[in-house]
C-alpha positions, 0 to 999 in steps of 0.5 A: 292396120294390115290387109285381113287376106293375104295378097297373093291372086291368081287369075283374078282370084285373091286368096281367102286365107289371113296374113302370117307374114308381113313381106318388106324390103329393105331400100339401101338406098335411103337410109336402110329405111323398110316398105312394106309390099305384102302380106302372105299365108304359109301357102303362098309365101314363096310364089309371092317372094319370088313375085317380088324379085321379079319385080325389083329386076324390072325395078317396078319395085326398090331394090333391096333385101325382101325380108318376111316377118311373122305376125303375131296377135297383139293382147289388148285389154279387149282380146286377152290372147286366149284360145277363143279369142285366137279362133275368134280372130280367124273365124272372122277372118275367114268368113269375110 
């Protein structure tokens, strides 16, 4: 299950927009496993990788490759991936 809103916040206000991506970073240290850290809109989604290597420079967080993958609708029998379900999924998403 991931977050329905990106992570990124600023002065104490998170961003209402849905994930697109996915950040995670790649631990070289233990057997190239991945964690995600994030998720982000479009809009954010450079503030929030650089967030993110700061953060590895203070080693708050693994060092290791940041990657970003987009996420994608997964069709189910209950959403058939059409374009109402598409809206649907956002609507509810932004009127949270």
């Amino acid at each position: 299950m991931l977050p329905e809103h990106c992570s990124f916040v600023s002065e104490g206000i998170k961003c209402p927009l849905p994930p697109e991506f996915i950040i995670e970073v790649e631990d070289k240290t233990n057997d190239n496993s991945k964690f995600m850290i994030g998720v982000t809109c479009s809009d954010h989604r450079a503030l929030l990788e650089n967030k993110f290597h700061l953060l590895q420079k203070k080693n708050a967080i693994p060092s290791g490759k940041i990657s970003l993958t987009s996420i994608r609708i997964i069709h189910t029998d209950c959403i058939k991936g059409t374009r109402e379900d598409e809206e649907e999924v956002r609507i509810k998403r932004l009127d949270v």
